[in-house]
C-alpha positions in Angstrom: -38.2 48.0 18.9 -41.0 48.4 21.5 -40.5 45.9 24.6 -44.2 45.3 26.5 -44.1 43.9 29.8 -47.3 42.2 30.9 -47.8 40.9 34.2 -49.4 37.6 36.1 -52.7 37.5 37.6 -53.6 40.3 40.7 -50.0 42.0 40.2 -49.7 45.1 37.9 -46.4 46.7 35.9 -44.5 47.6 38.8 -43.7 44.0 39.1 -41.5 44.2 36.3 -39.5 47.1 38.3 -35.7 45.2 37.3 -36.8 45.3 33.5 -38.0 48.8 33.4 -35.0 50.1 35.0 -32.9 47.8 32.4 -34.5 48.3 28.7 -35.3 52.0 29.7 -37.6 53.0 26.3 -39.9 50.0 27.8 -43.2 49.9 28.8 -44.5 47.6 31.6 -48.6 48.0 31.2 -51.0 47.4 34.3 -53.7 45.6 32.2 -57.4 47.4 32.8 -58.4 46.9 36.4 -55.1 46.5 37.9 -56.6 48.6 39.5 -58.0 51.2 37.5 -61.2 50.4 35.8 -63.0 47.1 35.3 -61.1 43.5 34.7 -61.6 41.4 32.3 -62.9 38.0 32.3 -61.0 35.8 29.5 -57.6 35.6 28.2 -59.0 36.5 25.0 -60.3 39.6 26.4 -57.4 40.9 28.3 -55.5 40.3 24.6 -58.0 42.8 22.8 -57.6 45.0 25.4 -53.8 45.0 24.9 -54.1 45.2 21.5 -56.1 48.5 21.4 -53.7 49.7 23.8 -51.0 49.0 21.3 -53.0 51.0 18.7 -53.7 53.8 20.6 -50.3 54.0 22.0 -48.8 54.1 18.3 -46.7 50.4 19.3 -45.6 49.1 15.8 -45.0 45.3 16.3 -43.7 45.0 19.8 -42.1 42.7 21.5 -44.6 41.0 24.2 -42.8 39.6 27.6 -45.6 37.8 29.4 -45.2 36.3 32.9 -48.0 33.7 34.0 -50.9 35.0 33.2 -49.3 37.8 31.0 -47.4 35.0 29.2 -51.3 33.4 28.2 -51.9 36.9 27.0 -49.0 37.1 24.9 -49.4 33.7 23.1 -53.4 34.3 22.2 -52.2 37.9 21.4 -49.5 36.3 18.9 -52.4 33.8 17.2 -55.0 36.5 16.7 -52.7 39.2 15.7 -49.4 37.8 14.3 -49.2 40.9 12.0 -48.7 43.0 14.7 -46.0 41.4 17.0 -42.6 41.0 16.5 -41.5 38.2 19.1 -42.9 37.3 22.4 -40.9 36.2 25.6 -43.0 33.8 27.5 -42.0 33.9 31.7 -43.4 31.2 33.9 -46.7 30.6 31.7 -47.8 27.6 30.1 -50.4 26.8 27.1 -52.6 25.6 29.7 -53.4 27.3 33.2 -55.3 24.9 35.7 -55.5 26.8 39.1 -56.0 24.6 42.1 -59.7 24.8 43.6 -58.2 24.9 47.4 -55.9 27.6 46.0 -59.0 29.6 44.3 -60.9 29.2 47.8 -58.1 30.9 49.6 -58.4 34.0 47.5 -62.1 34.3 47.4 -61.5 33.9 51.6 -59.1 36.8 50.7 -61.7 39.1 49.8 -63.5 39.5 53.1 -59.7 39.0 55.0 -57.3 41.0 53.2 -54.7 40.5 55.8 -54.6 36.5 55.8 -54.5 36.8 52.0 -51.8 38.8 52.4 -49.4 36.7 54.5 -51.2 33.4 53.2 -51.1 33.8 49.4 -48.9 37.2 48.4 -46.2 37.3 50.7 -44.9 33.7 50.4 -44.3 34.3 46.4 -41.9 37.1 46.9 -39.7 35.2 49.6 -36.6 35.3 47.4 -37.4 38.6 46.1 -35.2 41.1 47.7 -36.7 43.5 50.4 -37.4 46.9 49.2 -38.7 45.6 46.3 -40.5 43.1 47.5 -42.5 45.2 49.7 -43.3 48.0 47.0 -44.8 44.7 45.2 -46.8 43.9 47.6 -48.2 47.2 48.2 -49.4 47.5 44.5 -50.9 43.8 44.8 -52.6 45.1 47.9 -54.4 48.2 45.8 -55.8 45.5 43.2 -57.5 43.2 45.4 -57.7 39.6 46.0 -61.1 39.9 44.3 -59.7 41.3 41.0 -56.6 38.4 41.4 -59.7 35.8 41.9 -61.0 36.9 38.7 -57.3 36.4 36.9 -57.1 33.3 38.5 -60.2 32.0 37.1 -59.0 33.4 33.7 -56.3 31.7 34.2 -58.3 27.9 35.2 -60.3 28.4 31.9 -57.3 29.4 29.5 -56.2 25.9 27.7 -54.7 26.2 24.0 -53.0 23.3 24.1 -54.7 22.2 20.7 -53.5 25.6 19.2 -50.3 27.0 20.5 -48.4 24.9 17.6 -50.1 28.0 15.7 -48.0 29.9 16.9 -45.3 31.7 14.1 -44.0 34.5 16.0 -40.2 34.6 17.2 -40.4 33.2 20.7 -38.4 32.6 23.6 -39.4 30.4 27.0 -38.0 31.5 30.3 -38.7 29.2 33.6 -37.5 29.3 36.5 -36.3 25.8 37.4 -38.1 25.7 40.6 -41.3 27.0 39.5 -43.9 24.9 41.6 -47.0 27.2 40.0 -45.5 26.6 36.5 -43.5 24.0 36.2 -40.4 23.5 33.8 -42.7 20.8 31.8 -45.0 23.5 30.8 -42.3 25.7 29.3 -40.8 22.9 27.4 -44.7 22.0 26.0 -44.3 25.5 24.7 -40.8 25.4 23.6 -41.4 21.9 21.9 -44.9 22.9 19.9 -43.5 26.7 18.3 -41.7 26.0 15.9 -38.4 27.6 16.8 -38.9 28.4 20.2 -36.0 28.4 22.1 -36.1 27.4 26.2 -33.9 28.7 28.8 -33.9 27.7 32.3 -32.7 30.0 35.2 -32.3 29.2 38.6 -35.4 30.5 40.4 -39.1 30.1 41.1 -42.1 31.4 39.6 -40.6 34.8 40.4 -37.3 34.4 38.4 -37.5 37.4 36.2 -37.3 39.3 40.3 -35.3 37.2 41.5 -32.2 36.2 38.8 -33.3 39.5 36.9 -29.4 40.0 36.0 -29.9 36.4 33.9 -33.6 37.3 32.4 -32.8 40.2 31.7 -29.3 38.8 29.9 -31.7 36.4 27.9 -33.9 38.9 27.0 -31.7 41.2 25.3 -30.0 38.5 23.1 -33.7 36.9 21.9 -33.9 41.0 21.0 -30.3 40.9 18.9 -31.9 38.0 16.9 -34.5 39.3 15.9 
């Protein structure tokens, strides 16, 4: 059973560095752009894109972990293509992404001032993270570009299936970390309440928790994986 790993907005598959050691046969994809070749603009997009990549990698029915933005990829991924997933794990995400507009200024500010976006807007999410990960994080972050995580971020303010995520069929699980301020626990228990069998778990931690309580995700994850 094939485990995907898709990251949040601006970050890329190293950020998933405690799962990959963990479920070994994984694979923890840096969607297109991040930073090698050209974003996309849409949800919906970055979910083709995903899906080809599954094709062309020979995936049959993978499992789909999703965190923030990844976890918006996963669910449209699951509506448009239920055939060809076999559960999704949804980590710190919501069926609706609204980005604050002072927080979308800052990274656009970013662009021209790497180095304030860096201690402003990157550094201050991996606080709990542990140091030598933390940095080699940040380092990957840096090589996208607070233009390309503008552009996620945006895909993010425009993502809102909150009239369709009920759709949803496949095997899920909700992970939040139970002091996510970006995602709060309400949005994972919109998610958990509208699948039908979704099941929620909440682990101490912020938006981050899969880094920072990655003993406990990771625990989680390979029980939904038992069930299935």
């Amino acid at each position: 059973m094939k485990l995907i790993f898709i990251h949040g907005a601006g970050n890329t598959g190293f950020v998933w560095h405690y799962q990959s050691e963990y479920f070994a046969s994984s694979d923890a994809v840096s969607l297109i752009g991040h930073p090698e070749g050209k974003p996309c603009t849409s949800i919906d997009d970055y979910a083709d894109w995903l899906h080809q990549y599954v094709l062309d990698k020979g995936y049959s029915q993978p499992v789909l972990v999703g965190h923030s933005m990844g976890g918006a990829v996963a669910q449209v991924y699951a509506l448009k293509y239920p055939a060809d997933v076999k559960g999704i794990v949804l980590v710190g995400t919501g069926a609706r992404l609204r980005v604050r507009p002072d927080f979308l200024s800052l990274l656009e500010a970013g662009i021209d001032a790497p180095a304030e976006w860096v201690r402003n807007v990157i550094e201050p999410f991996y606080i709990r993270v542990a140091h030598e990960v933390r940095e080699k994080v940040v380092k990957k972050v840096l090589e996208v570009g607070a233009a390309v995580q503008l552009n996620d971020f945006k895909c993010c303010d425009k993502f809102d299936i909150m009239d369709k995520v009920h759709q949803i069929e496949t095997p899920t699980l909700v992970i939040c970390g139970t002091d996510d301020e970006m995602t709060p626990v309400k949005y994972s228990q919109y998610l958990a309440n509208k699948i039908a069998g979704a099941k929620l778990i909440t682990i101490e931690g912020s938006h981050f928790v899969f880094m920072e309580s990655h003993e406990k995700v990771n625990q989680a994850i390979e029980e939904f994986l038992h069930g299935l």
